[in-house]
Short mmCIF file of the C-alpha atoms (twelve columns), coordinates in Angstrom:
data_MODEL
# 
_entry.id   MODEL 
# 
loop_
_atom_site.group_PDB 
_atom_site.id 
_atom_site.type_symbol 
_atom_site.label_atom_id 
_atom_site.label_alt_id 
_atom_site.label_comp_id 
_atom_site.label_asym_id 
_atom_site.label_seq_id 
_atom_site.Cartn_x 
_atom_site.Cartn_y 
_atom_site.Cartn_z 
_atom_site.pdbx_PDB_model_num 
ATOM 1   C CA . UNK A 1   20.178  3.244  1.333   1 
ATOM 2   C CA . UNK A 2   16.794  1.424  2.848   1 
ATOM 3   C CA . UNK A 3   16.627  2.441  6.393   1 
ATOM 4   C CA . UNK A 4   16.247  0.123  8.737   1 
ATOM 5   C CA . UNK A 5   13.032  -0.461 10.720  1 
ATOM 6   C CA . UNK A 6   15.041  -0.999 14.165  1 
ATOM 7   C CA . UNK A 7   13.212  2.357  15.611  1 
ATOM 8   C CA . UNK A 8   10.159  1.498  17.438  1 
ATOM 9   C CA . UNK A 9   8.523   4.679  15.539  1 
ATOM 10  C CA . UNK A 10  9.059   3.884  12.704  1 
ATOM 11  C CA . UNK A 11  7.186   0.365  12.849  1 
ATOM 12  C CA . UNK A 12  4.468   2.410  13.521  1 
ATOM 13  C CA . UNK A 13  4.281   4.292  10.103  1 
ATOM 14  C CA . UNK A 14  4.368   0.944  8.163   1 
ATOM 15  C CA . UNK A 15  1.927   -0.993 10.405  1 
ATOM 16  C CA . UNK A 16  -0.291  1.593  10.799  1 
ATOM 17  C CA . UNK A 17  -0.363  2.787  7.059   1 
ATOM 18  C CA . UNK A 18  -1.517  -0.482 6.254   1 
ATOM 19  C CA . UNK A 19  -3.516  -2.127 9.096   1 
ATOM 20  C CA . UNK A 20  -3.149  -0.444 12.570  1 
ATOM 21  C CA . UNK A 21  -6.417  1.826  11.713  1 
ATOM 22  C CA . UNK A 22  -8.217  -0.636 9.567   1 
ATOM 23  C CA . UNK A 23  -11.535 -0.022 12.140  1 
ATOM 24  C CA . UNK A 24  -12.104 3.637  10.836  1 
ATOM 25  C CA . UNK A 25  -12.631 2.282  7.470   1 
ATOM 26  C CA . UNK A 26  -16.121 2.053  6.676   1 
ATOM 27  C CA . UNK A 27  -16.640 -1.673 5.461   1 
ATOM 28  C CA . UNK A 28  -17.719 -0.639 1.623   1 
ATOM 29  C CA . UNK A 29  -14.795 1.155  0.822   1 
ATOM 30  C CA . UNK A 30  -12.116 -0.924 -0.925  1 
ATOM 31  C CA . UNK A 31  -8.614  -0.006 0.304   1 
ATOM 32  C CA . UNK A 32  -6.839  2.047  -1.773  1 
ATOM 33  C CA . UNK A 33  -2.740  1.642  -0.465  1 
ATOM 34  C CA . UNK A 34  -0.618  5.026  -1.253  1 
ATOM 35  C CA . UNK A 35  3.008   3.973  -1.958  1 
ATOM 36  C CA . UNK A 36  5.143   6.445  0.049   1 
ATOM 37  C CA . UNK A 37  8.885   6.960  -0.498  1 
ATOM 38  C CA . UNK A 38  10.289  9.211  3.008   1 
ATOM 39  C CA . UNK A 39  13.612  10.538 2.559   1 
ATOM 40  C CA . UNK A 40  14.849  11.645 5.960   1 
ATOM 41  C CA . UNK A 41  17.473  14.593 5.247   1 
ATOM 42  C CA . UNK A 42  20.864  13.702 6.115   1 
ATOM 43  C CA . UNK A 43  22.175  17.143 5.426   1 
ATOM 44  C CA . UNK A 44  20.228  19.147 8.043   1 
ATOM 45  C CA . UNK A 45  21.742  21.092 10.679  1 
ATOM 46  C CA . UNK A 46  25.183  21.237 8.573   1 
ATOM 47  C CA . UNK A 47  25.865  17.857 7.780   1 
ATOM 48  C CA . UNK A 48  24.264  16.763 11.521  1 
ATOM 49  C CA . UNK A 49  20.563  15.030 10.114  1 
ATOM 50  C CA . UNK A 50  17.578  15.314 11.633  1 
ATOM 51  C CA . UNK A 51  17.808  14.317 15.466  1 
ATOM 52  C CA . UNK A 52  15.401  11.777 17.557  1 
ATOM 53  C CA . UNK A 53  12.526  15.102 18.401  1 
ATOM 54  C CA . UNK A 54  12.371  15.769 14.731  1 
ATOM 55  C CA . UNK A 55  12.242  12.249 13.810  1 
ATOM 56  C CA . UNK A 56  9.388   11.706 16.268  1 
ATOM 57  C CA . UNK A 57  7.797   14.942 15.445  1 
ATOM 58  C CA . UNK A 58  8.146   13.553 12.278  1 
ATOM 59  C CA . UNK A 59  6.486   10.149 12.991  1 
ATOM 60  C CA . UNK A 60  3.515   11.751 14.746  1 
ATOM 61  C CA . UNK A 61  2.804   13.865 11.774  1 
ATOM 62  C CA . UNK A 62  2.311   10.280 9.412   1 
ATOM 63  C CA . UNK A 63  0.311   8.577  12.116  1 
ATOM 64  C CA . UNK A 64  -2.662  11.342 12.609  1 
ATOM 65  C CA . UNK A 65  -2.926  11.713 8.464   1 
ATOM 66  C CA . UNK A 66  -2.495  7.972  8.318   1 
ATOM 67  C CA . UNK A 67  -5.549  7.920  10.802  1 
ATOM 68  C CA . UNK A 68  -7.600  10.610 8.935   1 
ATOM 69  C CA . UNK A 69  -7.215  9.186  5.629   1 
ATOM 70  C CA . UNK A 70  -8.413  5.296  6.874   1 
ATOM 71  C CA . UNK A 71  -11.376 7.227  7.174   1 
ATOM 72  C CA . UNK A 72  -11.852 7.433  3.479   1 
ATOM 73  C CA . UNK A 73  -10.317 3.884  3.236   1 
ATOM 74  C CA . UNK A 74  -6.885  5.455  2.108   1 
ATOM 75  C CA . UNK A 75  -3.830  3.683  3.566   1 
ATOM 76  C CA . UNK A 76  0.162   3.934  3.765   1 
ATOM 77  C CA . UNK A 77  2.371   1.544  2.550   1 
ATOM 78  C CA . UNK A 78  5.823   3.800  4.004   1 
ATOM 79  C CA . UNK A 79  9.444   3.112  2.973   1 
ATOM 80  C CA . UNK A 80  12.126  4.934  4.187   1 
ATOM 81  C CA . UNK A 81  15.471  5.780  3.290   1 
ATOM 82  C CA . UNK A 82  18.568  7.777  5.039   1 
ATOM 83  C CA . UNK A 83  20.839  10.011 3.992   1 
ATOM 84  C CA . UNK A 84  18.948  11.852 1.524   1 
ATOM 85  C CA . UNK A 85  19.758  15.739 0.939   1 
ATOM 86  C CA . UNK A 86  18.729  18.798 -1.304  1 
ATOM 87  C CA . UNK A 87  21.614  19.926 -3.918  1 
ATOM 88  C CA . UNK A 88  21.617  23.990 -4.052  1 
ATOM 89  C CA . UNK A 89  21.676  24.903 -8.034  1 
ATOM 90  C CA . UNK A 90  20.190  28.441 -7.413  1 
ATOM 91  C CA . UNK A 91  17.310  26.597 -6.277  1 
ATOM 92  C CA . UNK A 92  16.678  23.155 -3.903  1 
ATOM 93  C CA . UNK A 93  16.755  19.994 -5.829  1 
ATOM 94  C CA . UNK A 94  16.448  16.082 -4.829  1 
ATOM 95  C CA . UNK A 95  19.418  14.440 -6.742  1 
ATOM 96  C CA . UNK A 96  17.484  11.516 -8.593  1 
ATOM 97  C CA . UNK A 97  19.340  8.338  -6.990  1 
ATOM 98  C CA . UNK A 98  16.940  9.396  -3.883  1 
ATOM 99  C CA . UNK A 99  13.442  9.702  -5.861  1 
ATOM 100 C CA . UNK A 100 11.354  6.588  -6.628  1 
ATOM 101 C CA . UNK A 101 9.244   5.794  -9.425  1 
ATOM 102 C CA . UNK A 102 5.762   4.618  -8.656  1 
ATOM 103 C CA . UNK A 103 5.655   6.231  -5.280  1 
ATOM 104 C CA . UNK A 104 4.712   9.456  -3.475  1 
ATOM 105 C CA . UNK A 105 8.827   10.674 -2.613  1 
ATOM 106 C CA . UNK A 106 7.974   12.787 0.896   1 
ATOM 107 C CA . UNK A 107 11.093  14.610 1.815   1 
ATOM 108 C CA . UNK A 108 11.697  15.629 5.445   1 
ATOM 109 C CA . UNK A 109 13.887  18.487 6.639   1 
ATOM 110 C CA . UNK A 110 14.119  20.941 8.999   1 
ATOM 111 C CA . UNK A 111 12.965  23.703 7.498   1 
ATOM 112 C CA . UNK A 112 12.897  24.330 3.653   1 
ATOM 113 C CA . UNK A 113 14.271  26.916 1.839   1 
ATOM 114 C CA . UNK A 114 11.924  30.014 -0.180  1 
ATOM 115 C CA . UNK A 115 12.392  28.831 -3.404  1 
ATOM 116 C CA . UNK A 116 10.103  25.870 -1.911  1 
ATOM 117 C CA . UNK A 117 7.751   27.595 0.725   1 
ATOM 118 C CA . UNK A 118 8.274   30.765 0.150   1 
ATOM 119 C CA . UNK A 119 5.021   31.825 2.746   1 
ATOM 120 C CA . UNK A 120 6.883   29.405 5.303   1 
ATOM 121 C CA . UNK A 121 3.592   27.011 5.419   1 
ATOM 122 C CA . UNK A 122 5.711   24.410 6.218   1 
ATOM 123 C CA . UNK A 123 4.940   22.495 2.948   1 
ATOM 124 C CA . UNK A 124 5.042   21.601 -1.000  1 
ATOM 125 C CA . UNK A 125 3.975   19.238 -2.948  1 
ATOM 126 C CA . UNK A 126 4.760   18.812 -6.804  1 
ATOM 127 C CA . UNK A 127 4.072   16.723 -9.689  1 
ATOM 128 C CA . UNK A 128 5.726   15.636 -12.969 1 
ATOM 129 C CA . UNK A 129 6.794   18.183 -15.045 1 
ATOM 130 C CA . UNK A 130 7.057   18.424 -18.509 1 
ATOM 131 C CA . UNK A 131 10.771  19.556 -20.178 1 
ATOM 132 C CA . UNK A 132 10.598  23.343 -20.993 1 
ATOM 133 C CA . UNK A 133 13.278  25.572 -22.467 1 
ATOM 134 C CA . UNK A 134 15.696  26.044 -19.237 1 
ATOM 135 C CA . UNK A 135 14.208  22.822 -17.333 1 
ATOM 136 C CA . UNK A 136 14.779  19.050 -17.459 1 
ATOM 137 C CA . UNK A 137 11.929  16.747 -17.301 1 
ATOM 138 C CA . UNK A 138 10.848  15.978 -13.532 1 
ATOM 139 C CA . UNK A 139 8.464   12.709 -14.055 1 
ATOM 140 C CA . UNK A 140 8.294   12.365 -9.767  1 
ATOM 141 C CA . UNK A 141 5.510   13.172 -7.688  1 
ATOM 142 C CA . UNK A 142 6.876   15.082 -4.387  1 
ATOM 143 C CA . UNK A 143 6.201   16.539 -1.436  1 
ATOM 144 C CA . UNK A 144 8.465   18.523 0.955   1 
ATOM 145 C CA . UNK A 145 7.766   18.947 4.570   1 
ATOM 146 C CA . UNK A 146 9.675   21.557 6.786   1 
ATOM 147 C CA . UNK A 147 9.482   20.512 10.539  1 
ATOM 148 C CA . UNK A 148 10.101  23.767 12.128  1 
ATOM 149 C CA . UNK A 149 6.839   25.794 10.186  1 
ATOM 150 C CA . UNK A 150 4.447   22.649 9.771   1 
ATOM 151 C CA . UNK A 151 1.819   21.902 11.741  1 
ATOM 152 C CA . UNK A 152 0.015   18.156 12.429  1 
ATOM 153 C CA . UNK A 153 -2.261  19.564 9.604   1 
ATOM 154 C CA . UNK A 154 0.412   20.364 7.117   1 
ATOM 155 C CA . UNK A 155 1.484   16.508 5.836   1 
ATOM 156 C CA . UNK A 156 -2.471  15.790 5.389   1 
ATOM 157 C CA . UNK A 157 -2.966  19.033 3.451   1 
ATOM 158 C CA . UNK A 158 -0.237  18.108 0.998   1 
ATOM 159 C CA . UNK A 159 -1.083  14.757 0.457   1 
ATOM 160 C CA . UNK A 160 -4.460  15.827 -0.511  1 
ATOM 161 C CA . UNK A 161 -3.290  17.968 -2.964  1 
ATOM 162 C CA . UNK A 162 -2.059  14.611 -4.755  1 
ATOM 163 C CA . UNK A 163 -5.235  12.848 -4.287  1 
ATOM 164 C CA . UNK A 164 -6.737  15.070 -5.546  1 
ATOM 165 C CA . UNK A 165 -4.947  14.919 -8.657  1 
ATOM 166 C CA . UNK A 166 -4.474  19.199 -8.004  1 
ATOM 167 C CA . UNK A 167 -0.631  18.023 -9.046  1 
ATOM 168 C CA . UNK A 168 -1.560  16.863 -12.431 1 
ATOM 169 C CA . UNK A 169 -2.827  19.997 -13.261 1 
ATOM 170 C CA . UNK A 170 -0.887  23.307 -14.185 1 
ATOM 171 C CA . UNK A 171 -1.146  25.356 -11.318 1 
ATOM 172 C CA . UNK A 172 -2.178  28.947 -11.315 1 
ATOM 173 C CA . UNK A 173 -2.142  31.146 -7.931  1 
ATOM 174 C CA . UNK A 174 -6.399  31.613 -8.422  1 
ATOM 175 C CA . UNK A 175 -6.358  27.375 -9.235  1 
ATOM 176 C CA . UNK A 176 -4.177  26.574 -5.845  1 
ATOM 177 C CA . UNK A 177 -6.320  28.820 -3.624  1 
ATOM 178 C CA . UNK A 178 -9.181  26.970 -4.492  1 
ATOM 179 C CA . UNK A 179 -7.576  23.781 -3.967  1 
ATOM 180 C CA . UNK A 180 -6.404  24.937 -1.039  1 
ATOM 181 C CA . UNK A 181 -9.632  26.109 0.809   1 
ATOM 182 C CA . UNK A 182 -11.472 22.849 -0.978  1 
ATOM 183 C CA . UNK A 183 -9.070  20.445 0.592   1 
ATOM 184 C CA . UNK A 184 -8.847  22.143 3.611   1 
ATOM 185 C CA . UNK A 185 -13.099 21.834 3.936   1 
ATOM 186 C CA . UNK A 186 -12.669 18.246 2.806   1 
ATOM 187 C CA . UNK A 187 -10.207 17.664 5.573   1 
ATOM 188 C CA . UNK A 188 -11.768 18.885 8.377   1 
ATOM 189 C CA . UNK A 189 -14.870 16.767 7.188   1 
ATOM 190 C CA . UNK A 190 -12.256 13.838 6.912   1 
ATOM 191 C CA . UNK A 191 -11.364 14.827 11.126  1 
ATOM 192 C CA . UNK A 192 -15.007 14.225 11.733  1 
ATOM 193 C CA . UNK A 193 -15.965 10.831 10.910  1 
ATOM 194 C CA . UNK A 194 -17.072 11.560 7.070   1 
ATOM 195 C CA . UNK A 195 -15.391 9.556  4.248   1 
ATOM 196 C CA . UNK A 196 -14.314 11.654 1.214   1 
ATOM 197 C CA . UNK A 197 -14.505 10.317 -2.040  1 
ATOM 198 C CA . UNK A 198 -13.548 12.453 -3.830  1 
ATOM 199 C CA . UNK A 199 -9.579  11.960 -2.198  1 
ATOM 200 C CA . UNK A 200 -10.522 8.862  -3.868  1 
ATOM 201 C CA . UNK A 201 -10.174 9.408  -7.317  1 
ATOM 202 C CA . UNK A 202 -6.011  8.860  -6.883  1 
ATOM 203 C CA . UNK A 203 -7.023  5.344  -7.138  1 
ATOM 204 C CA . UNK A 204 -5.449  4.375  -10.504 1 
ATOM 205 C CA . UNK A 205 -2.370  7.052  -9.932  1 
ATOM 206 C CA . UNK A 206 1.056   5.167  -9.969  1 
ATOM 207 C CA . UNK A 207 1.151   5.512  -6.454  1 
ATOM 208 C CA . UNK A 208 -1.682  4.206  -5.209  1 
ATOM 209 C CA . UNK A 209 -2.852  0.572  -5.945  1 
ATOM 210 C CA . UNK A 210 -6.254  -1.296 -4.577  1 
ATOM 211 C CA . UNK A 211 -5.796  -3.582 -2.148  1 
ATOM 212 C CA . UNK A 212 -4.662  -6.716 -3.660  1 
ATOM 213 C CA . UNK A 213 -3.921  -5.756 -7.090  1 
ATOM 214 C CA . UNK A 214 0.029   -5.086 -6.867  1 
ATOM 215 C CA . UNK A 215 0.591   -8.653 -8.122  1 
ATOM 216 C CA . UNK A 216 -1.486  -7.823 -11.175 1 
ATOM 217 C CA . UNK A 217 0.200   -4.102 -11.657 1 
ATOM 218 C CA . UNK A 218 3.466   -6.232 -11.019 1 
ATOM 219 C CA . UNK A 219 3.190   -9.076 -13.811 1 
ATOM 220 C CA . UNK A 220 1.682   -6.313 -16.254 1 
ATOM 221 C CA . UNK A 221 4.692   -3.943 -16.066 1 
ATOM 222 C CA . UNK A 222 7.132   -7.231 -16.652 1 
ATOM 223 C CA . UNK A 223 4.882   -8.399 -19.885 1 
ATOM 224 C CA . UNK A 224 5.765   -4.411 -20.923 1 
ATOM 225 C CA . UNK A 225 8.971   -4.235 -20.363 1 
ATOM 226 C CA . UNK A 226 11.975  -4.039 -23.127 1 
ATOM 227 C CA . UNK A 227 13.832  -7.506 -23.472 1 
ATOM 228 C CA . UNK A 228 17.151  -7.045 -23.604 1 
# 
């Protein structure tokens, strides 16, 4: 279900995603717009949801990376839905009627379980993954976020990892450290005033469109598409 924009908070995430912080972009950086599907988790706290403080915890969080990324001319475009929930199969799973195609799907709990964040970072992001001998097929791009071990530096981190393209990659635990401390570097240049390009290279990801192109992207997938 789409959630509707009636909290003042949330009109924040969309308006500042897209324009709010448009004056910490420097002027020769096209926009690149990151399309961001936030799944609030209706089955926290037994059945309960998230309440208002983690919501606005929550809300905070998207604001400061949406500020740190207009500084490499990276921007939100956020949608958010309700009701969301992990399904418990021996491990923690997004049912797929929750997960979008073509967007970042940023899941927000209250804290995850170890099978996601096992060190209790607060955070995990994933990409597609390929169909192996016990495993279905996973074509989403994800990232979990566990409110009661992140930090204000925690949503930034992860999203990096997917700008990065680190989530295309096979991982391996020497690979992710070095992502890790790289993005991390890259990050805290990011805090201080210096644009990142390299966060840039996302640009042609299914995610992420140039400003002003989504009518192009839009009328190309509809030439593609089967007719039935």
């Amino acid at each position: 279900m789409r959630y509707v924009l009636g909290r003042r908070e949330f009109v924040a995430l969309g308006a500042g995603g897209v324009g709010l912080f448009a004056r910490s972009n420097p002027e020769h950086l096209r926009r690149i717009v990151i399309s961001v599907n936030v799944m609030l988790d209706g089955g926290a706290h037994s059945g309960k949801g998230l309440g208002p403080s983690e919501v606005s915890l929550f809300t905070g969080y998207q604001e400061k990376a949406a500020r740190q990324y207009a500084t490499s001319g990276i921007f939100f475009d956020i949608r958010v839905l309700e009701g969301a929930y992990l399904r418990q199969r021996g491990y923690s799973e997004i049912p797929d009627k929750f997960l979008a195609p073509g967007m970042i799907n940023l899941f927000v709990t209250d804290t995850l379980g170890y099978d996601i964040d096992r060190d209790r970072t607060g955070g995990s992001s994933m990409g597609p993954r390929p169909r192996g001998p016990r495993i279905a097929a996973d074509p989403f791009y994800k990232i979990f976020l566990g409110l009661k071990d992140a930090r204000e530096t925690t949503l930034p981190h992860e999203y990096a990892h997917h700008f990065t393209l680190d989530t295309r990659r096979s991982a391996t635990m020497g690979a992710n450290l070095w992502a890790d401390l790289r993005n991390d570097y890259w990050l805290w240049r990011q805090r201080h005033g210096v644009p990142i390009l390299e966060f840039r290279v996302c640009a042609n990801s299914e995610w992420a469109r140039l400003e002003g192109t989504a009518s192009l992207r839009r009328e190309s997938r509809e030439a593609t598409a089967p007719r039935g």
